[in-house]
C-alpha positions as MATLAB code, in Angstrom:
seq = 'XXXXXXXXXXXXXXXXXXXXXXXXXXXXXXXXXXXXXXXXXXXXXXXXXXXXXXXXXXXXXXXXXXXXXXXXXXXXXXXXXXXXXXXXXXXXXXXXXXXXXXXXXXXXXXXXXXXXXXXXXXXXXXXXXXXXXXXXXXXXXXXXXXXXX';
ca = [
     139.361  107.043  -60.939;
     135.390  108.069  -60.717;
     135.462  106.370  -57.302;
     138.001  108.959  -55.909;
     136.824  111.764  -57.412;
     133.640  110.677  -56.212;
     134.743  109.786  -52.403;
     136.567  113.629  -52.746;
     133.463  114.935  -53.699;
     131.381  113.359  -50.645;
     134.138  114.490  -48.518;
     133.963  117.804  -49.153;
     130.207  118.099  -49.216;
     129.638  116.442  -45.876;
     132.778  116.522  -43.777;
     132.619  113.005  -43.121;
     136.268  111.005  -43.370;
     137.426  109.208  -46.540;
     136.921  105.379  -44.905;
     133.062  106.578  -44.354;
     132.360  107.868  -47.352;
     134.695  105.404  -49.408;
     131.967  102.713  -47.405;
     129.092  104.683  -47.890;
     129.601  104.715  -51.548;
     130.283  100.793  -51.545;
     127.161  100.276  -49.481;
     124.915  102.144  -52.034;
     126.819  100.635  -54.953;
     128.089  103.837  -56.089;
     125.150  106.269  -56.094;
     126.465  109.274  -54.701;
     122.723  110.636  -53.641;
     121.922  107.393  -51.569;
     125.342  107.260  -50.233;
     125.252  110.921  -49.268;
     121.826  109.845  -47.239;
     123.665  106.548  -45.833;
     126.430  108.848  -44.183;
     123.526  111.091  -42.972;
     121.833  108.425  -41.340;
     125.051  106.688  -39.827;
     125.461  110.521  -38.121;
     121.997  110.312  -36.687;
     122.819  106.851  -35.345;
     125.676  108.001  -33.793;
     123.948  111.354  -32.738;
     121.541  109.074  -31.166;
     124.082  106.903  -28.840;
     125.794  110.207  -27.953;
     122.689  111.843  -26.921;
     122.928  111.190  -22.733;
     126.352  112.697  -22.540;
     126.729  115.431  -20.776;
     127.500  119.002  -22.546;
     129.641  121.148  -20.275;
     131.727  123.004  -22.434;
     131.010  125.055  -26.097;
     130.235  128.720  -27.144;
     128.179  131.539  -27.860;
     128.173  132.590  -31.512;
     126.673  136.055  -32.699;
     125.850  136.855  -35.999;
     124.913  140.613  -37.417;
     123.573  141.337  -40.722;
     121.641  144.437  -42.461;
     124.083  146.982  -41.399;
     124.012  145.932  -37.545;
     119.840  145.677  -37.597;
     119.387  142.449  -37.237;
     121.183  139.868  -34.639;
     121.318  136.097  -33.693;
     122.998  134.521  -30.771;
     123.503  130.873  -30.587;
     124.522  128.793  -27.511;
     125.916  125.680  -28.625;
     127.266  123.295  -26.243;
     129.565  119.932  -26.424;
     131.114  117.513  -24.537;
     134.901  119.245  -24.116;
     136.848  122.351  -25.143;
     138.776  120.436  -27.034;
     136.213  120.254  -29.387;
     134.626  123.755  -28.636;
     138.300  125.158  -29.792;
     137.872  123.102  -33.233;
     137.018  124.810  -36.755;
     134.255  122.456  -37.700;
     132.371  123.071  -34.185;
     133.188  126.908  -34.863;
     131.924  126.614  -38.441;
     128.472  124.772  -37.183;
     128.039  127.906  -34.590;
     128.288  130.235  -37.063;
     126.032  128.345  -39.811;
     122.805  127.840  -37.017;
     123.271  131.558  -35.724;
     123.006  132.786  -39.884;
     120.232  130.277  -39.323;
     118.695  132.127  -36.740;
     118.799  135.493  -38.109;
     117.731  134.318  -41.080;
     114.609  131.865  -40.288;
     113.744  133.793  -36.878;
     112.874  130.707  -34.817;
     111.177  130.570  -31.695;
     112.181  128.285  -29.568;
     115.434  125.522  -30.308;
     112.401  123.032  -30.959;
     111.358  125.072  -33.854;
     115.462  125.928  -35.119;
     115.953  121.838  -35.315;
     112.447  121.018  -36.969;
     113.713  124.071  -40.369;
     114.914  123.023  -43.370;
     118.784  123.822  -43.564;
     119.344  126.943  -45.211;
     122.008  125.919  -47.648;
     120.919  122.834  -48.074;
     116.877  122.517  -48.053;
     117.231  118.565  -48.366;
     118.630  118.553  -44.943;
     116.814  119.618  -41.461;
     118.904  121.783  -38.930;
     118.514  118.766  -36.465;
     120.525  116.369  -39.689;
     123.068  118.947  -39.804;
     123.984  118.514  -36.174;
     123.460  114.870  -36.296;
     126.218  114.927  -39.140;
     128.532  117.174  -37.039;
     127.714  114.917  -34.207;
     128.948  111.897  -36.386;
     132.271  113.289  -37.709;
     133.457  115.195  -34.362;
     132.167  112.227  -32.287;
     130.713  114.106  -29.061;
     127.201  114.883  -28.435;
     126.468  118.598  -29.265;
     123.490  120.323  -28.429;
     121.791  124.087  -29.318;
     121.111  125.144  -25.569;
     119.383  128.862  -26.318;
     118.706  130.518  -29.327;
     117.820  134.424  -29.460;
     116.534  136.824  -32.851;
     117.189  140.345  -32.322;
     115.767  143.201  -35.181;
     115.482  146.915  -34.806;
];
C-alpha cells in the first residue's frame, strides 16, 4: 500500500498522471526524491520536442498585492484555447505573475533562469517544462511586466 500512497503523493505534488509517476517510481526503484526528478526531466524532454510549435492562443494574467501597490502582468501563450481555457494552464499564469511581482524580473530570460518561489529546488523554466509535459503543448512566457508605486 506504500506504493499508492506514494504514487498519490507524486501526483499531487507534480500534476503529472498516475501511469507516469507509478513508472517514475519503478524507474528509481521507489525513491520518491529521484523519481520526483525523473518526471521532471521526462517534462523537459517533452518541453524540448514541443518547443518549434507554434503558440497562437493563451492569456494575460495580472496579479496585485500590497493593497493595489504593486502589479505583475504575465503573457503566457500555448498552442490552442483549448488548453488556454484549462485550470492547470490558468493555475501556471497565476503562479509566474505572483512570480513576477514577487522576484521583479527583467526580462522573460531572467523570470525562467529564478528559482521557483514555492519550490526553490525547481527553476521557473522546470516548472513550465513540467506543465509542458502533463498538458502536452508547447507553452511559452511571451512578456513579462513589474509595476510598484
Amino acid at each position: 500500500m506504500k506504493n499508492l500512497k506514494d504514487i498519490t503523493k507524486l501526483r499531487e505534488e507534480t500534476g503529472a498522471g498516475v501511469i507516469d509517476c507509478k513508472k517514475a517510481l519503478e524507474e528509481c526503484s521507489g525513491d520518491y526524491s529521484k523519481a520526483k526528478d525523473w518526471l521532471r526531466e521526462k517534462g523537459a524532454k517533452v518541453a524540448l520536442k514541443k518547443a518549434d510549435r507554434k503558440t497562437n492562443a493563451g492569456l494575460v494574467e495580472a496579479y496585485t498585492h500590497m493593497g493595489g501597490r504593486v502589479a505583475a502582468l504575465v503573457k503566457l501563450s500555448c498552442e490552442t484555447d483549448f488548453v488556454a481555457r484549462n485550470k492547470e494552464f490558468k493555475n501556471l499564469a497565476h503562479e509566474l505573475a505572483m512570480q513576477v511581482a514577487a522576484m521583479k524580473p527583467k526580462t522573460v530570460q531572467a523570470l525562467l533562469k529564478q528559482q521557483y518561489i514555492r519550490d526553490p529546488n525547481m527553476t521557473v523554466k522546470q516548472l513550465i517544462e513540467e506543465k509542458i509535459g502533463k498538458l502536452n503543448e508547447n507553452i511559452k512566457v511571451e512578456e513579462t511586466c513589474f509595476l510598484e508605486i
